[in-house]
N, C-alpha and C positions, 0 to 999 in steps of 0.2 A: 398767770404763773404757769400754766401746765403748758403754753405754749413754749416757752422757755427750757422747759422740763423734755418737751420733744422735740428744741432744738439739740439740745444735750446730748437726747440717747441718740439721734441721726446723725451728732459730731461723734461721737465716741463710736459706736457704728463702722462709719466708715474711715477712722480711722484706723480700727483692728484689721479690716480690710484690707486699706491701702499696705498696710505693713510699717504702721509706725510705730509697730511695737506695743506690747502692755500699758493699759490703762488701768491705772486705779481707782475704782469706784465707791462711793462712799452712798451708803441711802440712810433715809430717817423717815421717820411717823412723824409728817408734820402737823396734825391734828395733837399729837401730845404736848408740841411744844406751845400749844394754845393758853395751855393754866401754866405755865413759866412766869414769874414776877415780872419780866417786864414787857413781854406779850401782852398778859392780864392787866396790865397798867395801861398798855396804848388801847387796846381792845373796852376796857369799863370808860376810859376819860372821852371816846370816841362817842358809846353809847350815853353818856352823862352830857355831852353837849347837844347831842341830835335831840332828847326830852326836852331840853330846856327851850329850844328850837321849838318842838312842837307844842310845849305848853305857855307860851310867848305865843301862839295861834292862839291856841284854844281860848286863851285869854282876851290877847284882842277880837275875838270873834263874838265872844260870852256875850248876851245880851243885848246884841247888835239886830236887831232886826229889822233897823233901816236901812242895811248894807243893798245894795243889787247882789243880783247873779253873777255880775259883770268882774264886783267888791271883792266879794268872796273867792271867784276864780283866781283872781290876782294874789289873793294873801297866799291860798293853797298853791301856786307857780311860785312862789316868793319862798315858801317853806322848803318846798321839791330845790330849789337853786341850792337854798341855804344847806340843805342835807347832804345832797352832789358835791356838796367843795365840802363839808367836815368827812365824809365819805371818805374824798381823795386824797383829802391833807392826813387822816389816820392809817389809812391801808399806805402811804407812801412814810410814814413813820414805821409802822408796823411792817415791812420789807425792807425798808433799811435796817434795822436790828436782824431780821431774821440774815440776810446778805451779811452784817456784819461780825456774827458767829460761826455761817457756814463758811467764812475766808478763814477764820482764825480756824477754825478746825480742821478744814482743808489743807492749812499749811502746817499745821501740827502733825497730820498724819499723811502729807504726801500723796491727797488724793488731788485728779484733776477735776472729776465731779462730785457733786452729791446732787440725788435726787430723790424725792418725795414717793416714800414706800407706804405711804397710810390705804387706807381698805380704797378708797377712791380711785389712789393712782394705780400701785401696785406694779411698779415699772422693772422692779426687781425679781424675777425669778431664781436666780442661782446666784452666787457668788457675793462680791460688794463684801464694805465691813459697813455695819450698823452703827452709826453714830450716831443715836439717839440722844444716850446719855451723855454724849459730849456737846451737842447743842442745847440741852435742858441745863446741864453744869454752866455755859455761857451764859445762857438767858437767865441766870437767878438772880 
């Protein structure tokens, strides 16, 4: 995502440069929009399958101590798979919500960007308008 974030500020950038005029910038604390109802629903249903995943190991592993080194390697490569794709299938739920807020509120308020002002990024120094509250209002 932060790649994204700094193709952003180097399109808007040079933009102001070339002389195409005013840009309107929009930033938010994406860390807040974390405990948002439905952030916190993709984010819990993500972490409630990856356990289940892991104790679906633990289980078939329990008491096993005729397995090889070989067994065991396999289950654990089997788990690591299985975690990489709920990983990907949640964090690709969990950006399409966040992308589909920050459209609607972009086109609400006439920005061309928003970008990510949490303590991490901090891409914002001066200016922009905060829409925090208006992507926390989306996400409920």
């Amino acid at each position: 995502m932060s790649r994204k974030i700094l193709c952003a500020a180097l399109l808007a950038t040079s933009m102001l440069a070339s002389g195409c005029g005013e840009i309107n910038v929009g930033y938010a604390d994406y860390e807040k929009l974390l405990d948002t109802p439905q952030i916190k629903a993709v984010l819990d249903e993500g972490e409630a399958k990856a356990r289940e995943i892991q104790q679906a190991a633990e289980t078939e592993l329990a008491g096993r101590e005729d397995l090889t080194e070989e067994e065991i390697q396999k289950v654990q490569m089997d788990v690591q798979r299985k975690l990489a794709g709920i990983q990907q299938a949640y964090f690709t739920q969990y950006t399409q919500k966040m992308n589909a807020a920050a459209e609607a509120v972009s086109k609400e308020k006439s920005l061309e960007i928003i970008v990510d002002s949490s303590e991490e990024q901090k891409m914002i120094l001066m200016g922009g308008v905060d829409v925090t509250a208006d992507l926390v209002q989306k996400l409920q």
